[in-house]
C-alpha positions in Angstrom: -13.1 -53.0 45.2 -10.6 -55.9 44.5 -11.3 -58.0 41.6 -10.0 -61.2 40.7 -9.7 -62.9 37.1 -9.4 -66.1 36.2 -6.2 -66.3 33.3 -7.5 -68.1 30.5 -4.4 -70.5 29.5 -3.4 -73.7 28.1 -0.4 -74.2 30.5 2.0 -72.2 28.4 0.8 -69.5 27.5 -2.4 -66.5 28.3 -5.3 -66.6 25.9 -6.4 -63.5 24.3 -10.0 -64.0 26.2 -8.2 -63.2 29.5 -7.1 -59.7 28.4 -10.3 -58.6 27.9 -11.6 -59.5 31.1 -8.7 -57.4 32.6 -10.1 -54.9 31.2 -13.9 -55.7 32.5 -12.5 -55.9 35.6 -10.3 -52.8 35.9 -13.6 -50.7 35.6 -14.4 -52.1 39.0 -11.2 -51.7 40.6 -8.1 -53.3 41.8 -7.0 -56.5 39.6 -6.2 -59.3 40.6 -5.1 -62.6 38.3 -5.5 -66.3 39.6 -3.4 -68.9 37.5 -4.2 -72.2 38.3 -2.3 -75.2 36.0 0.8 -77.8 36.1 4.2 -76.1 35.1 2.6 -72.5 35.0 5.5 -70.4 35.5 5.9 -69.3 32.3 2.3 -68.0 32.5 2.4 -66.5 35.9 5.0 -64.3 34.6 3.6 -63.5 31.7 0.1 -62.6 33.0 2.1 -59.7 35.4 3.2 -58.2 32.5 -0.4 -57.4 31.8 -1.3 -53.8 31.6 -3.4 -52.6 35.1 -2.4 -55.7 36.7 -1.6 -55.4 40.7 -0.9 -59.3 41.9 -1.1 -62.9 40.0 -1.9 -65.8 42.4 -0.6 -69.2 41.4 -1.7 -72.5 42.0 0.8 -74.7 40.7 -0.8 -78.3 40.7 -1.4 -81.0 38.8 -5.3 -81.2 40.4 -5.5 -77.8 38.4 -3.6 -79.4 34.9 -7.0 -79.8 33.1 -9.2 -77.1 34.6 -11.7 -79.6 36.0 -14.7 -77.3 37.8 -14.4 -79.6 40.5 -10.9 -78.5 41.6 -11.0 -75.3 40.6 -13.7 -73.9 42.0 -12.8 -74.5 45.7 -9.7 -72.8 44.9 -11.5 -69.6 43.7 -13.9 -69.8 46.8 -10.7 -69.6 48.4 -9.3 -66.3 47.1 -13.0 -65.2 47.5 -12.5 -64.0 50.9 -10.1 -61.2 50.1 -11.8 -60.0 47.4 -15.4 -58.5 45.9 -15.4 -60.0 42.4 -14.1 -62.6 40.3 -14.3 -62.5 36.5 -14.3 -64.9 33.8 -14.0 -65.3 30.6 -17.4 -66.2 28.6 -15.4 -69.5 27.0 -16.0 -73.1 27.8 -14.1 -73.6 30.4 -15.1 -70.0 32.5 -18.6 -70.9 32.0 -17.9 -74.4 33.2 -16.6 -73.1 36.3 -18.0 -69.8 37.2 -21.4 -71.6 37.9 -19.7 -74.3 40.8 -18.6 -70.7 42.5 -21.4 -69.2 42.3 -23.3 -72.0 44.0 -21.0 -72.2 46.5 -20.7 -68.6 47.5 -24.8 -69.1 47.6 -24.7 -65.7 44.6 -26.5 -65.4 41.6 -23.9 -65.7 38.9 -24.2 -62.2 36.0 -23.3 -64.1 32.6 -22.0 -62.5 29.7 -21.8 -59.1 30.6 -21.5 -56.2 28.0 -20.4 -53.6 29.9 -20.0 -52.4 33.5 -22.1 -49.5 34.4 -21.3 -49.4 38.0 -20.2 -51.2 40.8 -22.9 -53.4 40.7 -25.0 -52.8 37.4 -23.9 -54.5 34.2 -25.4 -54.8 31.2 -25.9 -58.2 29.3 -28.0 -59.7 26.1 -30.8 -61.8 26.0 -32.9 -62.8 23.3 -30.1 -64.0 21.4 -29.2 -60.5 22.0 -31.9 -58.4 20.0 -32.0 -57.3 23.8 -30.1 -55.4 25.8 -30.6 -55.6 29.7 -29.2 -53.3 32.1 -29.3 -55.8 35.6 -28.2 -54.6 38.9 -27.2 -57.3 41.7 -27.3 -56.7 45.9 -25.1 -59.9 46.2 -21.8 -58.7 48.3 -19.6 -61.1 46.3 -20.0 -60.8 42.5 -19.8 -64.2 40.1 -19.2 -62.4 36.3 -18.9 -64.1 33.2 -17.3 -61.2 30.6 -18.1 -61.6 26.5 -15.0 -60.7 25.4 -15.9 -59.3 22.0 -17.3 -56.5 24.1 -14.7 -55.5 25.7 -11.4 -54.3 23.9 -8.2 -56.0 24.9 -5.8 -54.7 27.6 -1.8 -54.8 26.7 0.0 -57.5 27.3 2.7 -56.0 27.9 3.3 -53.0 30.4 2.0 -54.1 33.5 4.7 -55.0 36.7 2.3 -57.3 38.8 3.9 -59.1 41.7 3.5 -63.1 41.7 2.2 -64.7 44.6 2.0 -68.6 45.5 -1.2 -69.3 46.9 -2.4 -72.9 49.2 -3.6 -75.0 46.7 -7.0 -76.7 47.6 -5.7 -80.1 45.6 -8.0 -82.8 43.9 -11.6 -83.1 45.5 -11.7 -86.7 43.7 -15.4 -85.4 42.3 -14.4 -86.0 38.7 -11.1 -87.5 36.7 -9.5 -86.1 33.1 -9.9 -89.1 30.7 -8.3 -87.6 27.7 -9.1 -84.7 24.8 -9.4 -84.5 21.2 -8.2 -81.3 20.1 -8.4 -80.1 16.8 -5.3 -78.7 15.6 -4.8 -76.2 13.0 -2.4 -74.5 11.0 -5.5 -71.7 10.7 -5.8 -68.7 13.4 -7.7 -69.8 16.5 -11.1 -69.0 15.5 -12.3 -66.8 18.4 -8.9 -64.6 18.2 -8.8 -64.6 14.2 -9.2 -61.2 12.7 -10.9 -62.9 9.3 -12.7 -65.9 9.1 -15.0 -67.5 6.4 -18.3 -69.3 7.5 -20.2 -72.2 5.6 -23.7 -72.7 5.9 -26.0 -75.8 5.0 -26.5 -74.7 1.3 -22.9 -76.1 0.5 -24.4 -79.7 0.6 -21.9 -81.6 1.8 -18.5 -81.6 4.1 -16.8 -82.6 0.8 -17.8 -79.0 -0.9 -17.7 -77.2 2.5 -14.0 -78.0 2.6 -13.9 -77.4 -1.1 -15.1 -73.8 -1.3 -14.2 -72.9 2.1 -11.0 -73.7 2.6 -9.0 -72.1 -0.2 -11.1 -69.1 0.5 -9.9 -69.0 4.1 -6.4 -69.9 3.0 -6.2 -67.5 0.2 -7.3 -64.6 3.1 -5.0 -65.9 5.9 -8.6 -66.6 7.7 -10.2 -68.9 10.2 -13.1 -71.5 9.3 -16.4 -71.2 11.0 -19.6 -72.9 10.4 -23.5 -72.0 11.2 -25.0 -74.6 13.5 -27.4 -76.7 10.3 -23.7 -77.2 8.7 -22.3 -79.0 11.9 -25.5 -80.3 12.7 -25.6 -81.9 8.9 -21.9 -82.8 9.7 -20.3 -80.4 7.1 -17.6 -79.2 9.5 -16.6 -80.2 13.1 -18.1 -78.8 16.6 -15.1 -76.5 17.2 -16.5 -74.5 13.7 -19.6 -73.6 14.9 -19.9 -69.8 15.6 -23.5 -68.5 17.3 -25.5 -68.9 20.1 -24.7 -72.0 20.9 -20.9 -71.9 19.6 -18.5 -69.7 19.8 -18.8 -65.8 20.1 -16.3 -63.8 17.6 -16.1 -60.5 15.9 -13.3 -60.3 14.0 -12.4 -57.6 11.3 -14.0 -59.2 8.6 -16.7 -62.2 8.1 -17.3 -63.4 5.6 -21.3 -65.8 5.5 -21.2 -68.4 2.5 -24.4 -70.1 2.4 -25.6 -68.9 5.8 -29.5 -67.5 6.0 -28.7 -65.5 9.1 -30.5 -67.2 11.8 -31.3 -65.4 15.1 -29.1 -68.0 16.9 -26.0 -67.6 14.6 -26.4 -63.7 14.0 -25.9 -63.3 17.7 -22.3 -64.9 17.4 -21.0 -62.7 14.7 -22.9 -59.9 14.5 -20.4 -57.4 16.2 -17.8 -58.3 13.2 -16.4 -55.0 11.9 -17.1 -55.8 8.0 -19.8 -58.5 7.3 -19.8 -59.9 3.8 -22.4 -62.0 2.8 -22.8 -64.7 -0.4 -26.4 -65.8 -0.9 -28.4 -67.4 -3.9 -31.6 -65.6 -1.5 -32.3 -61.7 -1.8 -34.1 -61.5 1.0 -31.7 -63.5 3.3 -32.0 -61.8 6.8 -28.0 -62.2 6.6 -28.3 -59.7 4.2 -30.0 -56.7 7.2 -26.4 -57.3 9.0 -24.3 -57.2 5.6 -21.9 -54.6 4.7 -21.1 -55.8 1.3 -23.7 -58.4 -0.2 -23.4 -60.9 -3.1 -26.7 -62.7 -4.6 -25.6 -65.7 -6.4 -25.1 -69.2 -7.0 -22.7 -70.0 -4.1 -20.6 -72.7 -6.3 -19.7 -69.7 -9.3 -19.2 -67.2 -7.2 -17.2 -68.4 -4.2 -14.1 -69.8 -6.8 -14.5 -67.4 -9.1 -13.6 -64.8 -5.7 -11.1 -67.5 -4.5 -9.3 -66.9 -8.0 -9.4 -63.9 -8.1 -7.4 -63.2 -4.8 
């Protein structure tokens, strides 16, 4: 079975969510990597030296320079022909483009998978994952979306994958790149950071959020994440939000300030190796996840821990 995976990049350099997709896909067989960008050498050759890798396919073009669905998903249908499966990462931009392909390969697309049980069983969450369902597919070609927190990272280094140009389907002219705000951070990348902080909606306001949370997150080298009522309430930015509807992580240690434990944002951290937990409420259900619990007044005992550090 020959298995193709769409590298995760930013036109410079792999993402950590594409190594653990390599690994997803190496327990179907052969792997394959497509790299699709503008001035994507650099990555090319870096994504061969990925461990289990057989061949990286290149599209070097600048109708691929912003990942645009559009483009990119003719392109995939493309390389679809020569082989069974095609992986992607469970991040904005794989789950913006995974659907287009599986559309127009006329599949049903198997999202967020948890592990691969077979050649064509998986297993996957639902229920903002208090779930577990084990799903089995007939399609002949496979659409997969891979939740990287399941799935432990291959090396990035090791692997002696040949680098292949491929035809490039170009720009369709369905949709144009008009420009991106992008946070930028001297703090690890939150879905890659092995620590990160979270602020809930009990810090009040984005001027204590960023008071509390930040020299917390500084003092401990971590990222800074938010539950969805603190964005929502406008406490912290979109990028911060970690759940259901944000971002996935499980880092080696989380840390919950002010944070209930919500179904929604329990199922975006709740793989986290260590979860520490600072609530004013006993019976917090963030508190049935916690490893190390602290009940208390938030505002005493968040700078008295900062200080302490």
């Amino acid at each position: 079975m020959k298995t193709l995976v769409w590298v995760e990049h930013d036109n410079q350099s792999v993402k950590d969510a594409t190594l653990s997709t390599v690994t997803a896909a190496a327990k179907l067989g052969e792997v394959h990597l497509l790299v699709a960008g503008k001035g994507v050498s650099a990555v090319a050759e870096a994504a061969a030296q990925i461990e289990g890798v057989g061949k990286v396919h290149v599209a070097d073009d600048a109708a691929y320079e912003h990942f645009l669905a559009e483009n990119v998903a003719p392109l995939v249908v493309q390389l679809m022909d020569a082989h069974d499966a095609v992986l992607f990462p469970a991040t904005t931009t794989g789950k913006n483009v995974a659907p287009r392909v599986a559309a127009a390969l006329d599949v049903m697309q198997l999202s967020d998978i948890l592990s691969v049980e077979g050649p064509d069983t998986f297993t996957r969450p639902i229920y903002a994952g208090n779930a577990i369902a084990t799903v089995q597919t007939s399609d002949k070609k496979l659409v997969i979306t891979v939740r990287g927190t399941a799935f432990d990272k291959a090396a990035a280094t090791g692997g002696s994958g040949t680098v292949e140009a491929v035809a490039v389907a170009g720009d369709k002219g369905l949709s144009t790149f008009v420009g991106a705000e992008i946070a930028a951070s001297e703090r690890p990348e939150l879905t890659s950071a092995k620590i990160i902080v979270s602020g809930g909606r009990a810090l009040g306001s984005s001027e204590q959020f960023h008071a509390l949370i930040d020299p917390l997150a500084d003092k401990l080298g971590a990222a800074v994440g938010a539950s969805r009522a603190a964005v929502d309430a406008g406490y912290a930015p979109n990028d911060y939000q970690v759940g259901q509807t944000g971002k996935i992580v499980a880092p080696q240690v989380y840390v919950a300030v002010g944070i209930s434990g919500a179904i929604q944002h329990l199922a975006g951290m709740k793989d986290s190796k260590t979860i520490v937990a600072i609530n004013k409420d006993e019976d917090a259900p963030i508190f049935q996840v916690a490893d190390i619990g602290l009940v208390g007044d938030l505002f005493t005992l968040v700078p008295e821990l900062t200080s302490k550090l």
